[in-house]
N, C-alpha and C positions, 0 to 999 in steps of 0.2 A: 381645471376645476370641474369641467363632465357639466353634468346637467344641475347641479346643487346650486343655488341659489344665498343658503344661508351658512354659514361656517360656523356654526355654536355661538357658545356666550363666549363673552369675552372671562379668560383666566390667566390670573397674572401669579398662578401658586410657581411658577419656574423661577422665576425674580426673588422668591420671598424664603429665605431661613424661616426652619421648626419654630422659631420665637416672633413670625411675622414678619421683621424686620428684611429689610432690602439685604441680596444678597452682593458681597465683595466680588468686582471687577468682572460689573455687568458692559458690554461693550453697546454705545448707542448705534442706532442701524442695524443691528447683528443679534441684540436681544431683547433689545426695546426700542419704541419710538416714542419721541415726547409729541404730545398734543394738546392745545389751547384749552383750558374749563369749560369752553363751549364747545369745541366738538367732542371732549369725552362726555358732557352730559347728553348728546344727541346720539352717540357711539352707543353708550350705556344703557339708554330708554331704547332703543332699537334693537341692538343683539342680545341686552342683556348680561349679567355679569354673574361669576362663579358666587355657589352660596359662600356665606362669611366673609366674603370678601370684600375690602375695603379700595376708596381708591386711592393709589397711590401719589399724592400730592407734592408737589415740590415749587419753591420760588425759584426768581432770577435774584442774584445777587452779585455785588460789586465785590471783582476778584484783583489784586494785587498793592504793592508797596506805592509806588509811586506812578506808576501808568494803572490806571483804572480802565478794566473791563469787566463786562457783564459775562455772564455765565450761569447755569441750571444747577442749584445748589443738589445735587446728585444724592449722597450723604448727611443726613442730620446728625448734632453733636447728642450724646449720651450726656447728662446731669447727674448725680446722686443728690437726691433732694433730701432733706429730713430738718429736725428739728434743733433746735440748739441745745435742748437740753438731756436729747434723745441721740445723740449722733452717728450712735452705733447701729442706729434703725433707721436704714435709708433706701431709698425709692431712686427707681432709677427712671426717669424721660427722657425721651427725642426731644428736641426743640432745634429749630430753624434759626440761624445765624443772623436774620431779621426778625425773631421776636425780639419785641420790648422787655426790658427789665421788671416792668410792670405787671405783662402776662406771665411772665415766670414764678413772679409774687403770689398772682392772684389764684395760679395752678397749685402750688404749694401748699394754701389756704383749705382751696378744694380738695386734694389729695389728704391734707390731715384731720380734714372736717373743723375745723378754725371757727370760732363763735363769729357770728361775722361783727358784732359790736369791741370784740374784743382789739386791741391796736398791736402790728405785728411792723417786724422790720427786719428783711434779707442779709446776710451775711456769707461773702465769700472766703471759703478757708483754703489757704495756700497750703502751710504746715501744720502739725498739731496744736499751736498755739498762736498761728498767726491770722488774723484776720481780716476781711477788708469790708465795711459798712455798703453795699448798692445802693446808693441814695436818690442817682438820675435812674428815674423810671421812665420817663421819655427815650434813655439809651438803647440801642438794641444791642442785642446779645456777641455781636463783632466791634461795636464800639467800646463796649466794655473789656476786651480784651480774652475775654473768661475763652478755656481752651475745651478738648475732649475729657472728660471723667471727671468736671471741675463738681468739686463740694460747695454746694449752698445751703444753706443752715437759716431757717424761718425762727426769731425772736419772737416769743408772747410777751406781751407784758404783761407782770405780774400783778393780783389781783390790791396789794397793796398801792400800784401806781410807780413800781421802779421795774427797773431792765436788768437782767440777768448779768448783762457786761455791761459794769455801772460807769466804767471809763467813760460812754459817751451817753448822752441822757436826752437824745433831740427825740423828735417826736415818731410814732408809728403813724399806720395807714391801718384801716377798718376795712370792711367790705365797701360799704359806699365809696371810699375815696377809690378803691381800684376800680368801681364799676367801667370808668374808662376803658379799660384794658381786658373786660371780660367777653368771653367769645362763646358764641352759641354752635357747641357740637354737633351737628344734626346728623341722624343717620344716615348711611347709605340709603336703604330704603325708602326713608321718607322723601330723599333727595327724587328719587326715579318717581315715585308717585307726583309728586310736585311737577317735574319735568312730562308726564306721561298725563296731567291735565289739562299743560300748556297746546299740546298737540291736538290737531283738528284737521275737518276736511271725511269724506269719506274714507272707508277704506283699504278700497280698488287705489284711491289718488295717492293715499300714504304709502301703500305700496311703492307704486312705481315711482315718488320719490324717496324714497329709501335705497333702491334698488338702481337707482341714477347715481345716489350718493357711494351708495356703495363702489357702483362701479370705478368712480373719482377716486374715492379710496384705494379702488385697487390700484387705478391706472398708478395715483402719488407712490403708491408703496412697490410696485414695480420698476415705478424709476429712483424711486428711491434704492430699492433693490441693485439695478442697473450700477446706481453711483456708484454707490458702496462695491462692487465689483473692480468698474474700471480704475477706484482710487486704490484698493489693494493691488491689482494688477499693478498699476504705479508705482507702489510702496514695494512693490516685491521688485521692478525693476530695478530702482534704487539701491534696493539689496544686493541682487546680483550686479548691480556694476561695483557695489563697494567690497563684495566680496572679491571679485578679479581684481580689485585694485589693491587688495590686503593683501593676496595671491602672489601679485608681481613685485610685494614690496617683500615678500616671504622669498621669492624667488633670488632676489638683488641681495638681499642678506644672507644667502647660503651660497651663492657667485662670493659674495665678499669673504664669509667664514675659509673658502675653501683654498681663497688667495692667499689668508692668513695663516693656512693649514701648511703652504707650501715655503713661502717665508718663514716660517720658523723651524720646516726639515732645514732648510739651507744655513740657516742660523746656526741651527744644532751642529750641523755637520759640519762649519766654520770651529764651533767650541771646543768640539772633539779633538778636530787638528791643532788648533792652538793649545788645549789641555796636554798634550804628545808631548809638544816645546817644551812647557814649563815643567814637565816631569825629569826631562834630560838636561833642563839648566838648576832645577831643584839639586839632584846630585854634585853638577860640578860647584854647586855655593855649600853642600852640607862638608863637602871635604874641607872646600876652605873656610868654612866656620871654624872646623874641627881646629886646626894650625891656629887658627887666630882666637880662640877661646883657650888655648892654653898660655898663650904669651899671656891673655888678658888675664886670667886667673893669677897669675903672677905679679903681675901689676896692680890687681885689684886688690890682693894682700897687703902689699906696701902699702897702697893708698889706704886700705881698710883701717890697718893702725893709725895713719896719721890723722884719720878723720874721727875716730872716734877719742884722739883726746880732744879736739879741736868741739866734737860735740858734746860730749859734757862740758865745757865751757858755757857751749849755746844755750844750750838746755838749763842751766842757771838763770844765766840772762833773760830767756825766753817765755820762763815762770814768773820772773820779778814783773817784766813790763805788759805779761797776759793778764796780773793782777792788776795794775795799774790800770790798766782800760778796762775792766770790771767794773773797779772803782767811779771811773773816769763816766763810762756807760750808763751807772746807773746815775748817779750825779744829775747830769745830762737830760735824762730821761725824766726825773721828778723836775728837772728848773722847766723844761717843756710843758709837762703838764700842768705845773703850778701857772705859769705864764700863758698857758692857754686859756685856764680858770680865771686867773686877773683880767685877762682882756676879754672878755665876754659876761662878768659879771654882770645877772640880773638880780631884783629887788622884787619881789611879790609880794602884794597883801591881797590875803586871802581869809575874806570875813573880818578884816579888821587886823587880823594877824599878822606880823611883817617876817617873813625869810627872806634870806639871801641864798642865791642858789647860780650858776653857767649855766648857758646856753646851751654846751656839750651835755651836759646832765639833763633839761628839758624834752633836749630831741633825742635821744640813745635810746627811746623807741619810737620807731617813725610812722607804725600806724597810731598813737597814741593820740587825746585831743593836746596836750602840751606841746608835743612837737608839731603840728598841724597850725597852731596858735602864732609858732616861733620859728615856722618856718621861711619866714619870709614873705610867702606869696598872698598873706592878707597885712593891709596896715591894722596897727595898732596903737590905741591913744595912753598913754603915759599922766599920771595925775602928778599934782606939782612937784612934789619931791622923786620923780621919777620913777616910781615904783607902778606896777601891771596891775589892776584891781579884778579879781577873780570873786564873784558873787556866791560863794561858800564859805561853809562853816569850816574854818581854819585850826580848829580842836585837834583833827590826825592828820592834816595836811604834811605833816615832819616824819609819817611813816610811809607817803608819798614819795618823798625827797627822797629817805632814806632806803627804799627798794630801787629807783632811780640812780643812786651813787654808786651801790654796791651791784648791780647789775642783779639782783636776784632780791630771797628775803633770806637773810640768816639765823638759824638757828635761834629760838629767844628774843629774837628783836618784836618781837608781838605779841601782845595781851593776850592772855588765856581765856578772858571774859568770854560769854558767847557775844553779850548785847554789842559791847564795843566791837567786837572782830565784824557783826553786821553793818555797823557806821562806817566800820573802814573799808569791807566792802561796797558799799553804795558809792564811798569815794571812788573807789578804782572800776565801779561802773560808768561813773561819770566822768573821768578822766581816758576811760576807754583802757585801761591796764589788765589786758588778760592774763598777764601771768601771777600779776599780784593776787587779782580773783581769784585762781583757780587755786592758788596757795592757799586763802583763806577758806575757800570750800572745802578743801582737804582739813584743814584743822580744825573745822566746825564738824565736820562727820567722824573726826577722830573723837572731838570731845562726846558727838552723842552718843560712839560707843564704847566711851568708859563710864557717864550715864547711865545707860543701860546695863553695862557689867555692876556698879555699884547698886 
């Protein structure tokens, strides 16, 4: 260090990306060192810090699934904050994995300029149309689940007294009720002022504790220094022994290939000689094929006539009883299926309606709610005359059944109305029938564009 005494202000621009933020796969020891809020405000009022610059802040936070450990939250999550009714106009923040749900609200508020009388209410967006209310403001931001680039969406209530998504109607938060959860930003600079009033004593004596501390400083960060040496130094051993060890297993494997290099010349050169043989007994078997393919040709003439009057004979008989078990087959096949239907007959009333309908027909789609209902793994109660009571309107229920029977929807078996094709839709949302839906989606977009052509 020579005769210098002071080492500049402290600058932390090497750490920091053009857009401020922390830069990726900063190594601790190596390009930074974390240090307590009170020795960087004592660090900071003594050396001093780069203009514009901010300090860099970070918690401890509880890190894993089921074994919990602490850790220096390194990286804050990104948000895209905006409005509900704005969504395409969004803001993006840091926030810390231990803020409250609360402060996130109340940032949001501040960030859009929010009347503070006015009552507002947080909304997490997964998909384009899917949403989840934040209602625990107590939660912090890792309780909640919420991950990197998550969508939050700030509800106003409107000036009439209703909510934008009138599905849920509970109440908002004002600026008072979040005052809880509001946080005073102080500057940088005010911070060092504050801190630089607290200090006293003359100073010759501030000096030379400063210059004490510093020393301390150095000595930590020299052995700190140190560490970090001798643990790479470690880490590199580990390397090279894993590497000679990769080494010798690369070695035993090319030992092995070479063994198997030479077992299979000996192999080959077994095949080759054997291949020799069967070329020299090949010949002596084609001659006497040759002798014994012509007696058979002879023989096979005789026999050929006798066999073909003998098969057209067959060949009569062999159409009569293939029909027969055609017959037979299909018979068969409907008393099975009729019999399978008998014995598993259910009864459903549905809104008061009664069908009859199998079991095999309930379940024949297995993500459906009918087959979910009938598949055994929940009980179900039975009203007196044993039929199933399904709390619907049993008006299309029989265009239910009847995509159900037929395995599809056929041609005409559906109302052209639009109203009605919506009822029956709504059915087959509520029975979970995506094929039937997506049938009926298709022939409602067909009717709107003969509609439009007319």
């Amino acid at each position: 260090m020579g005769e210098s005494k002071y080492p500049g202000c402290i600058d932390n621009s090497s750490l920091l990306r053009e857009d401020g933020r922390l830069r990726k796969n900063v190594v601790e020891e190596l390009d930074y060192v974390i240090v307590p809020s009170a020795a960087w405000e004592k660090l900071s009022a003594f050396f001093g810090v780069a203009a514009n610059q901010q300090p860099i802040e970070r918690k401890v936070i509880k890190h894993g699934v089921y074994s919990k450990s602490c850790k220096i939250e390194l990286y804050l999550m990104d948000f895209n904050l905006g409005l509900l009714c704005q969504p395409g106009h969004a803001i993006t923040q840091e926030f810390s994995r231990t803020d409250q749900i609360g402060y996130v609200h109340w940032k949001i508020r501040k960030l859009f300029k929010i009347d503070p009388s006015r009552e507002t209410r947080v909304w997490n967006r997964f998909m384009s149309n899917t949403y989840e209310q934040l209602g625990d403001h107590d939660n912090t931001v890792q309780e909640a689940s919420l991950y990197q680039g998550q969508v939050i969406l700030l509800e106003v209530r409107e000036k009439d007294g209703g909510w934008t998504r009138k599905k849920d109607s509970s109440g908002g938060y004002t600026e008072s009720d979040l005052a809880q959860y509001r946080r005073e930003e102080t500057p940088q600079g005010e911070k060092m002022v504050s801190v630089m009033e607290g200090l006293h004593g003359d100073f010759a004596t501030f000096l030379q504790q400063r210059e004490t501390e510093y020393k301390q400083q150095e000595e930590m960060l020299s052995d700190s220094f140190n560490r970090f040496v001798y643990q790479a130094k470690v880490r590199f051993g580990e390397e090279e022994k894993s590497l000679n060890e990769r080494q010798e297993e690369l070695n035993e494997r090319d030992r092995v290939l070479r063994q198997l290099e030479n077992d299979y010349q000996q192999r080959s050169d077994a095949l080759e000689e054997e291949w020799k043989k069967l070329n020299e007994e090949k010949v002596d078997f084609n001659k006497n094929c040759m002798e014994k393919e012509e007696q058979f040709r002879k023989e096979r003439q005789e026999f050929r006539e006798m066999c073909e009057t003998r098969e057209k004979d067959l060949d009569d008989k062999k159409q009569e009883i293939e029909k027969r078990e055609e017959e037979l087959e299909t018979e068969k096949r409907q008393m099975l299926e009729l019999n399978k239907i008998q014995s598993n007959k259910i009864k459903l009333d549905v809104g008061g309606n009664l069908f009859s309908t199998s079991m095999t027909t309930l379940t024949k789609e297995a993500d459906s709610m009918l087959a979910v209902m009938f598949s055994g793994r929940h009980p179900l109660k039975t009203d007196d005359d044993g039929s199933y009571f399904i709390d619907r309107d049993g008006t299309h229920f029989r265009y239910v059944l009847n995509y159900l029977r037929d395995g599809g929807v056929k041609e005409g078996t559906l109302p052209t109305d639009a109203q009605i094709l919506k009822e029956i839709r709504n059915e087959a949302e509520y029975y979970q029938l995506e094929g039937l839906g997506k049938t009926i989606d298709d022939m409602m977009a067909n009717l709107g564009d003969e509609a439009e052509e007319d």
